[in-house]
N, C-alpha and C positions, 0 to 999 in steps of 0.2 A: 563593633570594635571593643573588645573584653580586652587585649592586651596592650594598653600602649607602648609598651618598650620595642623600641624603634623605630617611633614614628616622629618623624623632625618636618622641621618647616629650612627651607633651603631661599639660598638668595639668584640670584640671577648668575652664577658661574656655578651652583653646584653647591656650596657651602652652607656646612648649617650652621644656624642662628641662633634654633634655641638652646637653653643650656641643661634640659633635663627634660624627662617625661611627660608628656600632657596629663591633666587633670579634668576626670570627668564629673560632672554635676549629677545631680539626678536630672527626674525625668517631668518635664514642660508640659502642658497640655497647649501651650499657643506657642508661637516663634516668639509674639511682641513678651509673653510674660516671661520667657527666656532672654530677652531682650535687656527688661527691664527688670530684671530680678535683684535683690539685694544681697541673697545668700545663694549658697547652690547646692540647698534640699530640695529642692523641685517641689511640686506642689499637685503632684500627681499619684495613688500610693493605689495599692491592688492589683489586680489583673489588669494587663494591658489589654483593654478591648481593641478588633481591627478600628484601623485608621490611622494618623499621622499625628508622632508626638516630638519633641525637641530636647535637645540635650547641646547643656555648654560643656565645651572643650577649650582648655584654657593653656597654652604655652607658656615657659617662663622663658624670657628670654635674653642669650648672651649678650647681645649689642644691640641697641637702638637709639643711637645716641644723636640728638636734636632730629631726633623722630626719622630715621634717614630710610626708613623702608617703607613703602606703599603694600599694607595687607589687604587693599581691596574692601571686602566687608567685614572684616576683622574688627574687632573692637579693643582698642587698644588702652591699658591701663592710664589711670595719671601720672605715674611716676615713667611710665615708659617701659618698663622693667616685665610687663606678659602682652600676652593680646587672646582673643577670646572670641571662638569661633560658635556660631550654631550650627549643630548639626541636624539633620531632620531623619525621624526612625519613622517607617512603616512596617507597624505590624498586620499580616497576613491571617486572615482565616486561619483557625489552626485546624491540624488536617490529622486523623486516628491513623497509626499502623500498626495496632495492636499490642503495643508494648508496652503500655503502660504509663507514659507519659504524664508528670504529676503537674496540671498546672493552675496551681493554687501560689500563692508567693504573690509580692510586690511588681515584682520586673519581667513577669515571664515564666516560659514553662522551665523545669526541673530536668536537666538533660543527662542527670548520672541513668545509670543504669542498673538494675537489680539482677539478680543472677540465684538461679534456683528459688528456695521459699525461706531461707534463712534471715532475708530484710536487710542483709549488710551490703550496702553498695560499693560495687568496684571501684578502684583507684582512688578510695578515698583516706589511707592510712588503715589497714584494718587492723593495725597495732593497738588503737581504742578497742576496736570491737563495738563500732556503732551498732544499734540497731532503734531502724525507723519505724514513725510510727504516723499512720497518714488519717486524713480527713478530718484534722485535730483542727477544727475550726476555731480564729476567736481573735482575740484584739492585745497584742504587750502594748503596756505603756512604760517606759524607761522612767527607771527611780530619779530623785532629783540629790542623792549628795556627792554628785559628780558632773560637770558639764555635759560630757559624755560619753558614749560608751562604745566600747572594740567590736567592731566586726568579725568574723573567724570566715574562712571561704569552706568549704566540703571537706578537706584534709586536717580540717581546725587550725590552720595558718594565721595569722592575724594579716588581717585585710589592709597594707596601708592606704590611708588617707580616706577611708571609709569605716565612719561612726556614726553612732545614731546621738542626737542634742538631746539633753534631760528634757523628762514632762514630754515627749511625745508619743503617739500614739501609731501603734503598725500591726496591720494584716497579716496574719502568721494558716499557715495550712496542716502542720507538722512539727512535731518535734523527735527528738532523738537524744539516746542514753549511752553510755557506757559503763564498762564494768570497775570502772572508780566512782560514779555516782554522778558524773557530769552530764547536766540535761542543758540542753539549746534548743532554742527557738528559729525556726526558718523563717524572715520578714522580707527576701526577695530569694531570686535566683542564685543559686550558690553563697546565700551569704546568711550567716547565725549569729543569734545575739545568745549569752549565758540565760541561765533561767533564774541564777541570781544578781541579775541589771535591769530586772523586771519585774510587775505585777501581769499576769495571765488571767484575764477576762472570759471565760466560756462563753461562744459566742453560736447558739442556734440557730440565731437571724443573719451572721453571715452580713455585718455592716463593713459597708464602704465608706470613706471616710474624705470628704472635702473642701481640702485647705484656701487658707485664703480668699476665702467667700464672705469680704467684707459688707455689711448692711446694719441695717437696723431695723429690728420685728417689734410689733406693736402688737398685744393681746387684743382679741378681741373681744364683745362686750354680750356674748350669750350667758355669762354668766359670772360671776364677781371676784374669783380666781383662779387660774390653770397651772395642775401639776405639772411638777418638775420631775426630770426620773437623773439617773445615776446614769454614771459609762456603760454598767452592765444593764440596762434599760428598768432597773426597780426604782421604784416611787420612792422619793425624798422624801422622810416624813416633817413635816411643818414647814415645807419649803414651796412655796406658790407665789406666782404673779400676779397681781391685781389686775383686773379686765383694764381697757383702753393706758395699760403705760407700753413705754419702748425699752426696747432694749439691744445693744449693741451685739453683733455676732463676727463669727469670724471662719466661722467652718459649718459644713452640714454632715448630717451622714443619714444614709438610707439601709433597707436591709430587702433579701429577696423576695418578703413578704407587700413590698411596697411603703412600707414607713417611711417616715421622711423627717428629723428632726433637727433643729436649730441649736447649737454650740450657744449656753449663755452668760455663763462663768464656767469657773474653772469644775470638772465634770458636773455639770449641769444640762439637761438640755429640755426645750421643749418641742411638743409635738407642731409640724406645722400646720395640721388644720384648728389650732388654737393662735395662729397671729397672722397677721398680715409681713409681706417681707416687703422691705422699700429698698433697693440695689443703691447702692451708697458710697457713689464714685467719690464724691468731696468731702466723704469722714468725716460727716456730723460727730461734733460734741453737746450731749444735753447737759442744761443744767437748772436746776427750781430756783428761783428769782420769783416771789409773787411780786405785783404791783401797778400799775398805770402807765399806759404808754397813750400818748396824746400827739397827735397828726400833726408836722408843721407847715406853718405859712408857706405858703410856695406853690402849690397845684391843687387843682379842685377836687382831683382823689389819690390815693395810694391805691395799684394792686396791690395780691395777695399771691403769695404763693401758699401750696400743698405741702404736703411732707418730701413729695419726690422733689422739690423744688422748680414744679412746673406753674405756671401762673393758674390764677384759678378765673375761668370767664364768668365773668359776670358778677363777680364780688368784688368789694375793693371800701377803702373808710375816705368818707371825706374831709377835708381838710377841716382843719381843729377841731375833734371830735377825739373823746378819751376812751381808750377802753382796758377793760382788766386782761391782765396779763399774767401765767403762771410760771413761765420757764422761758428761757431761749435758746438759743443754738449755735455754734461756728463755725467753721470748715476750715482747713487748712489754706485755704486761699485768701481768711481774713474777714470772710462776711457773716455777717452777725444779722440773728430774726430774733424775734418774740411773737411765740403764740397769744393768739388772740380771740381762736376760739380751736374747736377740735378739728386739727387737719388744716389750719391757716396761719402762715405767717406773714410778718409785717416788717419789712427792713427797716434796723437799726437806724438806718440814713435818714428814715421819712417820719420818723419820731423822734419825741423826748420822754425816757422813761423815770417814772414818779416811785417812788415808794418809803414807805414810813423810817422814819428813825427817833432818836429821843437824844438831843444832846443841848449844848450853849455853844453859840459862836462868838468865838471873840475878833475883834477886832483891833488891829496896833497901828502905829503913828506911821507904818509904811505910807501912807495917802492919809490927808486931810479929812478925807471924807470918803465914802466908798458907793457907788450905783447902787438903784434898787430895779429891778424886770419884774415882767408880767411871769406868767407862765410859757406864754408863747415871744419869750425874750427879747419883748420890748421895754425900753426903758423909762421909769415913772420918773414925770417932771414934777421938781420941786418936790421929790423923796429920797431921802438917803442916808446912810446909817455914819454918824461921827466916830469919829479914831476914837482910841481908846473905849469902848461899850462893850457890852457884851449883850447876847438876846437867844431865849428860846426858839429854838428851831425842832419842827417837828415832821417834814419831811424834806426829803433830797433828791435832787432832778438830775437828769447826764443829757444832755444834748445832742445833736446828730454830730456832732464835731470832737466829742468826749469833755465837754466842759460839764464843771459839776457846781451846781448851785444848793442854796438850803433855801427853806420858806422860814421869814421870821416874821410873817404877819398874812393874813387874809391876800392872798395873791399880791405879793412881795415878796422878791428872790435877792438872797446877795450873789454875787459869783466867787466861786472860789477863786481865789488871784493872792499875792503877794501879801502879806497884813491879814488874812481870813483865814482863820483856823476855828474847827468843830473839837469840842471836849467831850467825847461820850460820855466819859467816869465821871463828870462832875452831879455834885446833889440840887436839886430842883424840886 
């Protein structure tokens, strides 16, 4: 379905509802990620190989007022105002009839036609005086001082409501000139970007390119740091990973030599038989924290979890026992680890984590007098610090509950509470 003009959604006597032309996305490699999309660049880019891909279609619509239509599996806006269908595309073996057929592009084969050996293709304005020019393998990436950029269709039209978002990256097979000096770029099926809204990559290896492929790669440790290379695959100079750290990804891309490399900032990438990849449904955040996390009261051990967040059998810390820690982790669901040795973590819940600081705690007339805890926050009888004092503290505790304590003596804690305040700036 190339032309949506006139395609409506109808109510139960005939009439139609929406108020304008559907709106198609790109192109899905699952239903659910169609589903669940946020934008609708698709997450799919290159040759479409056989098999089943997804596409939203999205109605706006004239009337739906206190929701009065049943669209079935339609997915219907909040405001009420579109509804938004998947559709599911099978593409077919593709089959030779000798003509030449070009298919290289984003979406699909290339269905103008060529005529004699002149390279201007039919009905596409030969007012320019195109001429194409094929097996131009390689990669645009769209400039960044514009959001985005116009599409043109084969006739040089401007494509509405299809542009490409700045900083990204698209599969091109071809390009083409005219006799004013205008050159574009083919990045799907009938559709061109200018060749000044772009950097052109030459691209021998013919890389494919896959979005949305959240994780986290870890180096590995055959040796003490692994090169970085560029979008065009040359080596970063001074740019290397240290063996055993992570690092967040977000895309891969491979080429038809079998290469295979991880997205690690911005053009950056490393090779994957230099890291390990962990699939990173709950979008760990790392971050370096050295310091002490110590077991609490409560059960006779803590598991452990791995990097992928699977329990690890047969390891686990027993209750009150301390161990060093270098970093820790979150997820968007709110749970928080520290490592505690390589490839083990320890929930935030089942410790209290210790680490150094250097200040004076003062104390004020809020309470008469203020508690003093162990480490493992029990409370010392017949110790406790008077209003008004102040006392060196030299390390700070957080507890499974987010309470935060200082040490002002040999296992003695005050808690931070009301009247407890730390002066880093002061002199000591």
């Amino acid at each position: 379905m190339k032309d949506p003009t006139g395609v409506t959604l109808q109510d139960g006597k005939g009439n139609a509802i929406n108020s304008g032309n559907p709106v198609f996305s790109g192109i899905f490699s699952t239903k659910q990620n169609a589903q669940n999309a946020t934008s609708d660049d698709g997450n799919v880019t290159g040759d479409l190989k056989e098999g089943s891909y997804y596409q939203r279609v999205t109605f706006p619509l004239a009337e739906n007022d206190n929701n009065a239509y049943d669209f079935g599996d339609g997915i219907v806006s909040q405001d009420g105002k579109s509804v938004t269908y998947i559709r599911e595309i099978t593409v077919k073996p593709s089959t030779s009839t000798g003509g030449g057929s070009n298919t290289g592009g984003n979406t699909g084969n290339n269905t103008g036609s060529n005529t004699g050996n002149n390279n201007n293709s039919t009905g596409t304005g030969d007012e320019d005086d195109w001429t194409y020019y094929y097996d131009n393998y390689g990669v645009v990436t769209t400039k960044t001082d514009q959001d985005s950029y116009q599409l043109n269709n084969h006739a040089n039209e401007a494509i509405e409501n299809r542009e490409l978002g700045k900083d990204t990256s698209w599969k091109t097979d071809q390009y083409r000139t005219n006799r004013e000096g205008v050159k574009q770029y083919r990045v799907a099926t009938n559709e061109w970007i200018d060749s000044n809204d772009v950097y052109f990559v030459g691209n021998e290896d013919d890389w494919t390119y896959y979005y949305d492929n959240y994780g986290v790669v870890t180096t590995k440790t055959g040796q003490d740091s692994y090169q970085l290379n560029n979008r065009a695959n040359e080596m970063i100079k001074n740019r290397e990973l240290d063996k055993n750290t992570s690092w967040k990804t977000d895309q891969y891309r491979t080429n038809r030599a079998g290469v295979k490399q991880y997205c690690v900032a911005t053009n950056e990438w490393i090779d994957s038989r230099d890291v390990y990849l962990i699939d990173n449904e709950d979008d760990w955040t790392y971050y370096k924290d050295p310091g002490v996390v110590r077991t609490v009261i409560g059960q006779a051990y803590y598991s452990l979890k791995n990097r992928a967040n699977e329990t690890v059998n047969k390891r686990a810390l027993i209750e009150q026992s301390s161990w060093l820690t270098d970093q820790y982790r979150t997820n968007r669901a709110g749970v928080k680890q520290y490592r505690v040795a390589t490839n083990e973590w320890i929930d935030s819940r089942d410790v209290t984590f210790i680490k150094n600081i250097k200040g004076i705690v003062n104390v004020n007339e809020a309470s008469s007098y203020y508690k003093l805890y162990n480490i493992d926050r029990e409370v010392i009888k017949n110790r406790a610090l008077q209003k008004d004092t102040s006392w060196l503290a030299d390390k700070e505790a957080i507890d499974p509950a987010g309470n935060v304590y200082y040490r002002v003596a040999t296992n003695e804690w005050v808690k931070k509470v009301e009247g407890v305040y730390l002066d880093t700036n002061a002199w000591y």
